[in-house]
mmCIF file as gemmi writes it, N, C-alpha and C atoms, coordinates in Angstrom:
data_model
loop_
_atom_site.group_PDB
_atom_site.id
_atom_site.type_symbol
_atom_site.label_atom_id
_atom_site.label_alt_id
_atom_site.label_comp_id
_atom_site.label_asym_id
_atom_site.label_entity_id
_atom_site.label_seq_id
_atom_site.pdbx_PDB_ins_code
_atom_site.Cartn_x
_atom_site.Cartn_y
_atom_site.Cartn_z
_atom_site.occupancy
_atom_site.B_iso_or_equiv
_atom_site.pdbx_formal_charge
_atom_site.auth_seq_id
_atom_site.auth_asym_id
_atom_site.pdbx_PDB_model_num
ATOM 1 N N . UNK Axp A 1 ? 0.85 -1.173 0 1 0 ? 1 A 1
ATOM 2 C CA . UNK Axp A 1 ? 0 0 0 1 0 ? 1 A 1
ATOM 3 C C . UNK Axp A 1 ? 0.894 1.232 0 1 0 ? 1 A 1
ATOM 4 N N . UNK Axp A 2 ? 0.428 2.087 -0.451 1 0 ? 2 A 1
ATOM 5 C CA . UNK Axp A 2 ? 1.275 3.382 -0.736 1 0 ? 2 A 1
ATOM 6 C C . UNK Axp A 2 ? 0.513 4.442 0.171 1 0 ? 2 A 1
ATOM 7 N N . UNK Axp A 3 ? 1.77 5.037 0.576 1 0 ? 3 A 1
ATOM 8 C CA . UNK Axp A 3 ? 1.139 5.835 1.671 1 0 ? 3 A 1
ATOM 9 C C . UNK Axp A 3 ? 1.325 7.857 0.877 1 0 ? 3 A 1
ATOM 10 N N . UNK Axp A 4 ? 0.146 8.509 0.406 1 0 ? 4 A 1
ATOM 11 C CA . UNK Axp A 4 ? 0.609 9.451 -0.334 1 0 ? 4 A 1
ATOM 12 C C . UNK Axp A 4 ? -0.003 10.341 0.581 1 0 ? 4 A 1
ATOM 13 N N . UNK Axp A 5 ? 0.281 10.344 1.989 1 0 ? 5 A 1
ATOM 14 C CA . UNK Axp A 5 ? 0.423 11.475 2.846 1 0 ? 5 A 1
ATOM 15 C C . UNK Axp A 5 ? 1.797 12.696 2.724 1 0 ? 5 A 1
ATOM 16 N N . UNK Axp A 6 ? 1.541 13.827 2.515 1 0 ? 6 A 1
ATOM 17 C CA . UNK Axp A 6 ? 2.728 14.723 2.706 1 0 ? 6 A 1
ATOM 18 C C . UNK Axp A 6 ? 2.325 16.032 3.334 1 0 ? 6 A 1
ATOM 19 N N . UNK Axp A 7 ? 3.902 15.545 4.203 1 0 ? 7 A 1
ATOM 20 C CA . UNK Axp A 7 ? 3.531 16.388 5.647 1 0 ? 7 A 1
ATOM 21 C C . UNK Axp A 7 ? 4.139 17.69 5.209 1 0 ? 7 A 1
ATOM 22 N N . UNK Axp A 8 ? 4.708 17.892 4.101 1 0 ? 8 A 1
ATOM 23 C CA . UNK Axp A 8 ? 4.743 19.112 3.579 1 0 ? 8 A 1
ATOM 24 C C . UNK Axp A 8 ? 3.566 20.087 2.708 1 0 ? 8 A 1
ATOM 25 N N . UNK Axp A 9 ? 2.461 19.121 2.723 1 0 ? 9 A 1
ATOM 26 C CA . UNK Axp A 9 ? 1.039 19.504 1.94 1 0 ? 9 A 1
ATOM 27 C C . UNK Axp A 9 ? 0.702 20.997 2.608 1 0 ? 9 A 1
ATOM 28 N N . UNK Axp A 10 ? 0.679 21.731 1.461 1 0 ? 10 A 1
ATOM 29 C CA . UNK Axp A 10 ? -0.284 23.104 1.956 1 0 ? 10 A 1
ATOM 30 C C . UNK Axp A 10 ? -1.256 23.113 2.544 1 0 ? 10 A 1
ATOM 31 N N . UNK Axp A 11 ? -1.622 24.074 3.348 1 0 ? 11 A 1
ATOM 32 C CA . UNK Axp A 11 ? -2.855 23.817 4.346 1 0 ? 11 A 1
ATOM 33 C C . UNK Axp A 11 ? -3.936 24.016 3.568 1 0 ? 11 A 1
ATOM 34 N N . UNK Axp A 12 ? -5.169 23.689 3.905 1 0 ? 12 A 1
ATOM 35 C CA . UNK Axp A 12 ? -6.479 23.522 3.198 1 0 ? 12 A 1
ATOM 36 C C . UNK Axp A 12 ? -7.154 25.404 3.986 1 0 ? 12 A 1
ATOM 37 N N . UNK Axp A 13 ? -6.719 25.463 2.629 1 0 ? 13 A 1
ATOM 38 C CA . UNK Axp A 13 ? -7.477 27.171 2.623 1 0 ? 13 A 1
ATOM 39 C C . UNK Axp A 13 ? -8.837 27.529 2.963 1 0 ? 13 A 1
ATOM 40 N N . UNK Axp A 14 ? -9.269 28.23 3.643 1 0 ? 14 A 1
ATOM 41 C CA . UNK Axp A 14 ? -10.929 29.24 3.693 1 0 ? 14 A 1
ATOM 42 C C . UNK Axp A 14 ? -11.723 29.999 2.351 1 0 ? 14 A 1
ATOM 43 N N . UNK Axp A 15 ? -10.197 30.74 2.153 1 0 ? 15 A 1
ATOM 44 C CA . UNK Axp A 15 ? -10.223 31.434 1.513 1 0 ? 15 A 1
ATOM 45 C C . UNK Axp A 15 ? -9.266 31.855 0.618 1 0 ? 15 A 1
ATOM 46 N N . UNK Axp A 16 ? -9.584 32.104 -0.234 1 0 ? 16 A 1
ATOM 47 C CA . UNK Axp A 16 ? -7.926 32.793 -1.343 1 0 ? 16 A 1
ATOM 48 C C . UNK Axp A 16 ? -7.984 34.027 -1.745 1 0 ? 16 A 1
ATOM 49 N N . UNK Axp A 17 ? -6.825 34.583 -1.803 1 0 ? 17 A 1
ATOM 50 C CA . UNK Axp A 17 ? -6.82 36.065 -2.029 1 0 ? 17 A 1
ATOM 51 C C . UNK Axp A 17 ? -6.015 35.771 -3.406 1 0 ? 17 A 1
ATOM 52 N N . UNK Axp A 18 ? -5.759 36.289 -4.59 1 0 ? 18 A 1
ATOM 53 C CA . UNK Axp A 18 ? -5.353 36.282 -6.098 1 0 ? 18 A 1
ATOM 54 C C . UNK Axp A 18 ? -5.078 37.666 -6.332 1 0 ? 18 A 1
ATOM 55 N N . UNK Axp A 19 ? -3.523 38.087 -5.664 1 0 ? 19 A 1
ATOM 56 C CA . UNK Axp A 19 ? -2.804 39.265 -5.644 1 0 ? 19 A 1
ATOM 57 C C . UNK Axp A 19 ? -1.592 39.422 -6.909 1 0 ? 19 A 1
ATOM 58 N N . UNK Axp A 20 ? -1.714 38.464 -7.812 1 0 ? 20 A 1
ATOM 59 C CA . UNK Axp A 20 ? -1.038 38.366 -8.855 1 0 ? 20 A 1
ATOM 60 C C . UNK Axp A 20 ? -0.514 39.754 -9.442 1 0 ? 20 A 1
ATOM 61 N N . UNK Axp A 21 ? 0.055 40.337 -9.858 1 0 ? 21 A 1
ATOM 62 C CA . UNK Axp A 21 ? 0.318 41.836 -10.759 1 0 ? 21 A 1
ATOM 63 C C . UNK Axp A 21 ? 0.531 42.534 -9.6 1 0 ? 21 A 1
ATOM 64 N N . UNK Axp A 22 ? -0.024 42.714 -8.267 1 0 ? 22 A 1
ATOM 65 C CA . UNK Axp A 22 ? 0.158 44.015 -7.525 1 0 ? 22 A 1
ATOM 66 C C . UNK Axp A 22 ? 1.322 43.654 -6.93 1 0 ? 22 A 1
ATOM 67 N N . UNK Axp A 23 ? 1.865 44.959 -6.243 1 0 ? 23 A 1
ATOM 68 C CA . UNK Axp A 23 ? 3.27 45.634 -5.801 1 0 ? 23 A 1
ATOM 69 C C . UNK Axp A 23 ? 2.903 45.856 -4.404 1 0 ? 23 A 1
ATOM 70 N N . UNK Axp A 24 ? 3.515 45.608 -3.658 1 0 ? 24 A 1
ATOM 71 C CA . UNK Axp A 24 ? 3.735 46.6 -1.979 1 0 ? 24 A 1
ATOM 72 C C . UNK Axp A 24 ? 3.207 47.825 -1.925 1 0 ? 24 A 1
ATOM 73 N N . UNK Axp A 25 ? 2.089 47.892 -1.053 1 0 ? 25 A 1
ATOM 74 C CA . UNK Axp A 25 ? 1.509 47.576 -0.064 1 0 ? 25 A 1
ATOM 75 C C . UNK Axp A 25 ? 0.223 46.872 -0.299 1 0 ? 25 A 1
ATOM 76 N N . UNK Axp A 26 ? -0.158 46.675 -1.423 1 0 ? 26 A 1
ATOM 77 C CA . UNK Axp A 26 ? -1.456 46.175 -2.146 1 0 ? 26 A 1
ATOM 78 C C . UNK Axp A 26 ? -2.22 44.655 -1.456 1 0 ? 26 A 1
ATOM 79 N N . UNK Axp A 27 ? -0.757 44.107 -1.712 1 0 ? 27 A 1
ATOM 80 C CA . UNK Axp A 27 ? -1.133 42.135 -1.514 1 0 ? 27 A 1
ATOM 81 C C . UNK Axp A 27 ? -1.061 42.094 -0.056 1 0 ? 27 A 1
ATOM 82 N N . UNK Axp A 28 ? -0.342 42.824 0.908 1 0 ? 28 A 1
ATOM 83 C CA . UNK Axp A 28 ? -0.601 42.664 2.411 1 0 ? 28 A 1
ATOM 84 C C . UNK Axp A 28 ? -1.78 43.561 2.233 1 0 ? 28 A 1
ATOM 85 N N . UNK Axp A 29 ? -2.511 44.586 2.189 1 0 ? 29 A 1
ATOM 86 C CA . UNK Axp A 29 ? -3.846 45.17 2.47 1 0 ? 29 A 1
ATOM 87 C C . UNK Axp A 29 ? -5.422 44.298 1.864 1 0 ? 29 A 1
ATOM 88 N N . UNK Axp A 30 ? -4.788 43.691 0.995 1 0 ? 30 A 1
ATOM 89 C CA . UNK Axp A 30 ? -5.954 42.524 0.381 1 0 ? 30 A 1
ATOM 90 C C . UNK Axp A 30 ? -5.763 41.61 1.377 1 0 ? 30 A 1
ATOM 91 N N . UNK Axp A 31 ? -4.71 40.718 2.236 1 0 ? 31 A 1
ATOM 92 C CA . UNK Axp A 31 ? -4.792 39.869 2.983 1 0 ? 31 A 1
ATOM 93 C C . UNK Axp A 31 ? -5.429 40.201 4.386 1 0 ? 31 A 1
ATOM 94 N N . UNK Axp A 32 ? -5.352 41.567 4.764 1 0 ? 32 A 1
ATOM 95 C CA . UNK Axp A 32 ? -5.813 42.06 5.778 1 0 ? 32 A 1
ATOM 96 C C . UNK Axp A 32 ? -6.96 42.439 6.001 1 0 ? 32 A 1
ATOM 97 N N . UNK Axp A 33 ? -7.831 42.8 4.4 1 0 ? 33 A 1
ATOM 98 C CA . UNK Axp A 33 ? -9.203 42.793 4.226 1 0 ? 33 A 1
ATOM 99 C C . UNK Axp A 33 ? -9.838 41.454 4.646 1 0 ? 33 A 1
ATOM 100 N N . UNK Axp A 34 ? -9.045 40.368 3.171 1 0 ? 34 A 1
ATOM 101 C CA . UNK Axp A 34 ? -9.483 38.939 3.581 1 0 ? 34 A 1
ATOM 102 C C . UNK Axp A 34 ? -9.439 38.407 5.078 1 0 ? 34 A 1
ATOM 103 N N . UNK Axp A 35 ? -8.82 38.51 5.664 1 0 ? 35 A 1
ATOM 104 C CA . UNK Axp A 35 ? -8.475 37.881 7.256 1 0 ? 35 A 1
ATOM 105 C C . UNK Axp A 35 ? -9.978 38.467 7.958 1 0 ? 35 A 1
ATOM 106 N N . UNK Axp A 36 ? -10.093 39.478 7.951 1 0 ? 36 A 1
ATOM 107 C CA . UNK Axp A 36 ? -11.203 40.034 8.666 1 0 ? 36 A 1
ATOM 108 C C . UNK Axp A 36 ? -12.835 39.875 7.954 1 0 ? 36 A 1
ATOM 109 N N . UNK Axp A 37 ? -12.706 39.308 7.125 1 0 ? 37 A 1
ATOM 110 C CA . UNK Axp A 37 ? -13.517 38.213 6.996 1 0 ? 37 A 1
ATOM 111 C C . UNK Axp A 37 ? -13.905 36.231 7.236 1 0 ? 37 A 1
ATOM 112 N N . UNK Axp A 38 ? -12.732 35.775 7.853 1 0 ? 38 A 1
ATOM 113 C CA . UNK Axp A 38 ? -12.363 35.036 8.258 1 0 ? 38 A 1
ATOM 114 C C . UNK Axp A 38 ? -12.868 35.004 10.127 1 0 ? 38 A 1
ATOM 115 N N . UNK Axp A 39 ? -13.047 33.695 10.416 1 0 ? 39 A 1
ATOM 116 C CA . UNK Axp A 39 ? -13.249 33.534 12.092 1 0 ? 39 A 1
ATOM 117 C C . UNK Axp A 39 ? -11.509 32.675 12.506 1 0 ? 39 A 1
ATOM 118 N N . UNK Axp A 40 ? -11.511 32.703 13.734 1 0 ? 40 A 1
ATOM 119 C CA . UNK Axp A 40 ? -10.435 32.128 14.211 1 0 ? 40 A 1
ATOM 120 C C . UNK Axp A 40 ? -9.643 31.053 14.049 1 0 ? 40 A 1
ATOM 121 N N . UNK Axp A 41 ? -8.881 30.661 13.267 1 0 ? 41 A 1
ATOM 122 C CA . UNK Axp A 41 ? -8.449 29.48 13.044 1 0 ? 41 A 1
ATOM 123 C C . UNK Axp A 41 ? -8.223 28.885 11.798 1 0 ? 41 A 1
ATOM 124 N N . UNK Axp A 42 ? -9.438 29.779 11.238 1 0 ? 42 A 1
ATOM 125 C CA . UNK Axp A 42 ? -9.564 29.548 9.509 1 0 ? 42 A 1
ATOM 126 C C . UNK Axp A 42 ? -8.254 30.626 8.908 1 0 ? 42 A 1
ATOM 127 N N . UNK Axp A 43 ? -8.25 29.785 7.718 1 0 ? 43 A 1
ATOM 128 C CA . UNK Axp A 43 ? -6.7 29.723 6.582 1 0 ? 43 A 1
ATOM 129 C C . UNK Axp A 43 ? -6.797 30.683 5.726 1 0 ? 43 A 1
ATOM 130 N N . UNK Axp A 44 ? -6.094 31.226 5.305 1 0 ? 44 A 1
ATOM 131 C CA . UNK Axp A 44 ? -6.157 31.858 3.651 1 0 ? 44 A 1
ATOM 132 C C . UNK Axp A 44 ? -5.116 31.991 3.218 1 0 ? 44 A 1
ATOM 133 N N . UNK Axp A 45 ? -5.504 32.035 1.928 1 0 ? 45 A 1
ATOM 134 C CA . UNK Axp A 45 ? -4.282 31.754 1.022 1 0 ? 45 A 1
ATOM 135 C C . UNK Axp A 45 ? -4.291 32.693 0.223 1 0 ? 45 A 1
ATOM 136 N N . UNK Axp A 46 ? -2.371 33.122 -0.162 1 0 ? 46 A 1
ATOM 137 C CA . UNK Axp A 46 ? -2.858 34.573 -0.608 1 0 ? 46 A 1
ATOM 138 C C . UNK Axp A 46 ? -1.905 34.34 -1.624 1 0 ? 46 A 1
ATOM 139 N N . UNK Axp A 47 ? -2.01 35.031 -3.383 1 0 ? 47 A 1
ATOM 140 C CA . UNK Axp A 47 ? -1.246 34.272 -4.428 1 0 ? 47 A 1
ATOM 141 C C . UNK Axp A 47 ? -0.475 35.6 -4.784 1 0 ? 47 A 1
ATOM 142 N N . UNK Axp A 48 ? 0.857 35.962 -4.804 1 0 ? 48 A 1
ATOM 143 C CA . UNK Axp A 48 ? 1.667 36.906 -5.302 1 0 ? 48 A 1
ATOM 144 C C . UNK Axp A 48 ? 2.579 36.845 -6.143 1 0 ? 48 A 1
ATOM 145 N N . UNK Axp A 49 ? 3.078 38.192 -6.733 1 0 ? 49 A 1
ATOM 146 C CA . UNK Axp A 49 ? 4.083 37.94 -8.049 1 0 ? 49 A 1
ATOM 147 C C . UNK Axp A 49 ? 4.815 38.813 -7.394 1 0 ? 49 A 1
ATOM 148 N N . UNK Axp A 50 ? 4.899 40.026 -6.19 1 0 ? 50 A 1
ATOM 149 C CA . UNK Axp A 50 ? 5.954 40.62 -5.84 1 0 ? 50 A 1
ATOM 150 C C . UNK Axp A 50 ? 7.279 39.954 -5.346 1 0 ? 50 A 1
ATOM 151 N N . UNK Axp A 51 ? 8.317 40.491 -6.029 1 0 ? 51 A 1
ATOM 152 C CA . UNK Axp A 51 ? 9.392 39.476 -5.429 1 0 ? 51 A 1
ATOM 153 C C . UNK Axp A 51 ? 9.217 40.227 -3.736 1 0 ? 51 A 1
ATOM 154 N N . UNK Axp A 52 ? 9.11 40.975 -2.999 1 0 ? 52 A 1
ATOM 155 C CA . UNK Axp A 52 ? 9.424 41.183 -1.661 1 0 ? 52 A 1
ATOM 156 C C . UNK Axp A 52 ? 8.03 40.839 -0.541 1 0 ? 52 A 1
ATOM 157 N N . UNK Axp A 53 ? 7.415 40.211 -1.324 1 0 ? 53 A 1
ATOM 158 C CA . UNK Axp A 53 ? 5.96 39.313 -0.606 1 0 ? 53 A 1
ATOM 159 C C . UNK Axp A 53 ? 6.366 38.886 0.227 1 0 ? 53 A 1
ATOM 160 N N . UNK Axp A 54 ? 7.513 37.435 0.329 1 0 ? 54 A 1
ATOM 161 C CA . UNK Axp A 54 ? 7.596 36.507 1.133 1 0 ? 54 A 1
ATOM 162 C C . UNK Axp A 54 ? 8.383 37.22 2.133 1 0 ? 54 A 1
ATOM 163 N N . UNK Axp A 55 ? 9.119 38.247 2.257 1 0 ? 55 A 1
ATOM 164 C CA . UNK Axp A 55 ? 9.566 39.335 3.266 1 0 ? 55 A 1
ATOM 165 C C . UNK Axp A 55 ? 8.596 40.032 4.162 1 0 ? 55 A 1
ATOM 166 N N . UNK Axp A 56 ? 7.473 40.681 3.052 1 0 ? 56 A 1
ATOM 167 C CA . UNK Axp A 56 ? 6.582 41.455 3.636 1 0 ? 56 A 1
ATOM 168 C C . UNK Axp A 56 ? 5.448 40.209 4.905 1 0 ? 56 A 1
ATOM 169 N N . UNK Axp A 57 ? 5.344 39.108 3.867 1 0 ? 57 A 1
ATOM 170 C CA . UNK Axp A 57 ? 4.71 38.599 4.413 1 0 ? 57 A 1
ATOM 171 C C . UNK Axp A 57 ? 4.814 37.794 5.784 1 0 ? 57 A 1
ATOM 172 N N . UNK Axp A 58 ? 6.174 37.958 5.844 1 0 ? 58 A 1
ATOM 173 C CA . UNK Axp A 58 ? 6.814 37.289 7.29 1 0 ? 58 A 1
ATOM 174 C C . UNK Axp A 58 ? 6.915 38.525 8.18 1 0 ? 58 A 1
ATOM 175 N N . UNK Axp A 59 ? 6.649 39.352 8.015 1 0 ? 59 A 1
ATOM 176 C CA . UNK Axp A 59 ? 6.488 40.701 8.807 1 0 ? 59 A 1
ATOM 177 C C . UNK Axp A 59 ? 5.668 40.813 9.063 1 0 ? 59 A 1
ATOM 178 N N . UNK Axp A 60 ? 3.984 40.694 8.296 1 0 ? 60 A 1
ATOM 179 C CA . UNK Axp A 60 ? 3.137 40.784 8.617 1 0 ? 60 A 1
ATOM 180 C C . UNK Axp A 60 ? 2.498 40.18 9.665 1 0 ? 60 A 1
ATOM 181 N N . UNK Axp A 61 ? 2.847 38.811 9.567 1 0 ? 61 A 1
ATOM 182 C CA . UNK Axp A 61 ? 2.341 38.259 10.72 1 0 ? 61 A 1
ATOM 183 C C . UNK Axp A 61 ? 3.135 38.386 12.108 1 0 ? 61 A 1
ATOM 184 N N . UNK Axp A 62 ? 4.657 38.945 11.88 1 0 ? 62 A 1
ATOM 185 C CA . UNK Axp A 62 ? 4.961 39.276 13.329 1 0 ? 62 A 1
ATOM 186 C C . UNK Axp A 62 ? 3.99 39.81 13.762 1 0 ? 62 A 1
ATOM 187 N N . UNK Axp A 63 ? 3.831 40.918 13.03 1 0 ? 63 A 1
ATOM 188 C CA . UNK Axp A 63 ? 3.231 42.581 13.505 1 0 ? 63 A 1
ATOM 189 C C . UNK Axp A 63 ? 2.015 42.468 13.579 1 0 ? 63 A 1
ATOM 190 N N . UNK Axp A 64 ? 0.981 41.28 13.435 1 0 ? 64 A 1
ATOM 191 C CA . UNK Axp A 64 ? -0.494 40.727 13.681 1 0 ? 64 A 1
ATOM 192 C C . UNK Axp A 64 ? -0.822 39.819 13.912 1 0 ? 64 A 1
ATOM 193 N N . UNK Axp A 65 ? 0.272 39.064 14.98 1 0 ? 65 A 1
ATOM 194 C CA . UNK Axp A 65 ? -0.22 37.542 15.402 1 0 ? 65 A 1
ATOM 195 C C . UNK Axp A 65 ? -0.773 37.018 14.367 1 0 ? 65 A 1
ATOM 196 N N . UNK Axp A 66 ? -1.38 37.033 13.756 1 0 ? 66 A 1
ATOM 197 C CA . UNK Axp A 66 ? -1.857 36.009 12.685 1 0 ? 66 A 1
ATOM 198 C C . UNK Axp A 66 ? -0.348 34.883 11.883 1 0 ? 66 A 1
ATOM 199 N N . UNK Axp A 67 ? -0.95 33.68 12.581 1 0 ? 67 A 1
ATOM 200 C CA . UNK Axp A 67 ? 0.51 32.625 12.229 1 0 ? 67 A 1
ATOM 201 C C . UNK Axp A 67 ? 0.415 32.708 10.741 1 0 ? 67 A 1
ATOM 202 N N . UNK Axp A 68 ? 1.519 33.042 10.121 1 0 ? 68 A 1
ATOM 203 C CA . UNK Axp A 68 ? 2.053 32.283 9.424 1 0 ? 68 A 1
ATOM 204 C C . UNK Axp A 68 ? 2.746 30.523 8.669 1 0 ? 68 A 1
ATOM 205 N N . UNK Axp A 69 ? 1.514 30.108 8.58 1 0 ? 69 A 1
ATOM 206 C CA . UNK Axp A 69 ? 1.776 28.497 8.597 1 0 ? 69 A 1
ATOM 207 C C . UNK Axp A 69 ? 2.403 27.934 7.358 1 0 ? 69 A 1
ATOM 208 N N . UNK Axp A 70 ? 2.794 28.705 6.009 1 0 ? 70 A 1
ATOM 209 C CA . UNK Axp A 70 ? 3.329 28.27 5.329 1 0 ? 70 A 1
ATOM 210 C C . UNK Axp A 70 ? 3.858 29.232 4.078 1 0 ? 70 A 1
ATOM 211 N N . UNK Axp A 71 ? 5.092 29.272 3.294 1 0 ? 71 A 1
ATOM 212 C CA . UNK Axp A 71 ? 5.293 29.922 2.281 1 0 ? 71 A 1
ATOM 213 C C . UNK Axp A 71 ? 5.733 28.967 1.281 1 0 ? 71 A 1
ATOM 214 N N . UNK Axp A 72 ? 4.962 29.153 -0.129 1 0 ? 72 A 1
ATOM 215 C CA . UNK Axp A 72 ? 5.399 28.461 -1.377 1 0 ? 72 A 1
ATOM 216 C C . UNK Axp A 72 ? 6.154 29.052 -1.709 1 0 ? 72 A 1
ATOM 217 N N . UNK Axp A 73 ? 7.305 28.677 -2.607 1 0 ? 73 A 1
ATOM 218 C CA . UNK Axp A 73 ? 7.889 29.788 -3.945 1 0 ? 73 A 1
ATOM 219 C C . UNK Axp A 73 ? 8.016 29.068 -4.881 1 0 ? 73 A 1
ATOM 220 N N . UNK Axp A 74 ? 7.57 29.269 -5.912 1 0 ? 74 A 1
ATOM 221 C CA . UNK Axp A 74 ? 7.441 28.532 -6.916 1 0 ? 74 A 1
ATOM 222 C C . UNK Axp A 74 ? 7.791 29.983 -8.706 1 0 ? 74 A 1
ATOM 223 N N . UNK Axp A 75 ? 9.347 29.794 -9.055 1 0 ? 75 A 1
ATOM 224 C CA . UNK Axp A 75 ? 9.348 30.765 -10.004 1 0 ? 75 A 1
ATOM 225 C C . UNK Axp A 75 ? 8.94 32.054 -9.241 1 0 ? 75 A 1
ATOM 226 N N . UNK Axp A 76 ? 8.082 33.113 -10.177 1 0 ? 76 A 1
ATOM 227 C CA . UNK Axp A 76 ? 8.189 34.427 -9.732 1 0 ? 76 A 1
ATOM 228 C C . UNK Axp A 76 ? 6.368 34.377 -8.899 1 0 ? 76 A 1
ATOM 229 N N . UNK Axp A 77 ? 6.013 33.304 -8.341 1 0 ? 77 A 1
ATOM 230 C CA . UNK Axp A 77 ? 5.178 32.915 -7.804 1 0 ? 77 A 1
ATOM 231 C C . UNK Axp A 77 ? 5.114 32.809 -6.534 1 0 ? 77 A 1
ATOM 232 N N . UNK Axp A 78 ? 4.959 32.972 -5.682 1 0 ? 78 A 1
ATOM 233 C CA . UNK Axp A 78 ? 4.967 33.036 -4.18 1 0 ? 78 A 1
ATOM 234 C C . UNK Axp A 78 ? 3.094 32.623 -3.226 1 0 ? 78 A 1
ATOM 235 N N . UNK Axp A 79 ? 3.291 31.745 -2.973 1 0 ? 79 A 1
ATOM 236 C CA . UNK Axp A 79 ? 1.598 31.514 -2.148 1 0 ? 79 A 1
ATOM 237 C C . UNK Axp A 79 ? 1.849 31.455 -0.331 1 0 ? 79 A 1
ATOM 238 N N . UNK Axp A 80 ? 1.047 31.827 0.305 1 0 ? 80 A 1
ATOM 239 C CA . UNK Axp A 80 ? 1.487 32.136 1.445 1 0 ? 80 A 1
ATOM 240 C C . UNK Axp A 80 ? -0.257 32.064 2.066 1 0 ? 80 A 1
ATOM 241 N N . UNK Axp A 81 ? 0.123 31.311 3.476 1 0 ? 81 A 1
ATOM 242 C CA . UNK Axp A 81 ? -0.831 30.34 4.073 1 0 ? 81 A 1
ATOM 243 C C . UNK Axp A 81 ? -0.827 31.741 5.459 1 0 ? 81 A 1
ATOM 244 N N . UNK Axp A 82 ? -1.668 31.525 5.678 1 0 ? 82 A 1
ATOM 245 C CA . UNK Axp A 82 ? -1.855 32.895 7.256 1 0 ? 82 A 1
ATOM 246 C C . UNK Axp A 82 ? -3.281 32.313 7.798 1 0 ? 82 A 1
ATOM 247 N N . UNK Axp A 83 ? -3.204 32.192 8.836 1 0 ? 83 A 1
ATOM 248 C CA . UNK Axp A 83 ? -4.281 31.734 9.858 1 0 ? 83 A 1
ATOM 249 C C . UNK Axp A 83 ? -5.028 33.075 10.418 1 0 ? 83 A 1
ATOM 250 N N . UNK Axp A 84 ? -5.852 33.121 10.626 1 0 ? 84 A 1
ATOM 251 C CA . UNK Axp A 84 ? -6.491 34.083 11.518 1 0 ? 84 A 1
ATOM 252 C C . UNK Axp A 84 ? -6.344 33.624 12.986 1 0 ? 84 A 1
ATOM 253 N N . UNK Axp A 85 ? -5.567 34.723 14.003 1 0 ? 85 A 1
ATOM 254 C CA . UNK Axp A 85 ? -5.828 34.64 15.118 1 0 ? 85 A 1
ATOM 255 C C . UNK Axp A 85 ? -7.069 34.8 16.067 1 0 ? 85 A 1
C-alpha cells in the first residue's frame, strides 16, 4: 500500500486572495481585508508575483499575530498560508 500522505502539503485554505500583478503595499492590504472576513483558526491563502511578498509577508504576521503556517515559492510565484488569530 502506498502511503501518499505529505507532511509538507499546503494547508487547506478558507479562503484565497489572487494578488497576482500588484506591488507593496497592495497584496498585504488585500490579505488584511481577507483575514477580517475570516473567524479564528480559519486559513487563507494569498497568491503573489511581488518578489518582496515573502519578506513582507513574514512581517506581517509578526506585527499581527496572525501565524504564518506556510510559504510556497514557486518561479516568480509566491503563495502564502496565514491563519487568523
Amino acid at each position: 500500500m502506498n502511503d501518499t500522505s505529505d507532511t509538507n502539503a499546503a494547508p487547506a485554505a478558507d479562503l484565497e486572495v489572487d494578488a497576482t500583478g500588484l506591488k507593496c503595499p497592495l497584496p498585504i492590504l488585500r490579505a488584511k481585508k481577507a483575514l477580517a472576513q475570516l473567524t479564528t483558526g480559519q486559513v487563507l491563502k494569498v497568491i503573489t508575483t511581488d518578489p518582496h511578498a515573502v519578506r513582507d509577508f513574514q512581517a506581517f504576521a509578526r506585527q499581527t499575530g496572525n501565524p504564518l503556517l506556510r510559504q510556497i515559492e514557486s518561479g516568480e510565484t509566491s503563495v502564502h498560508f496565514l491563519a487568523r488569530r
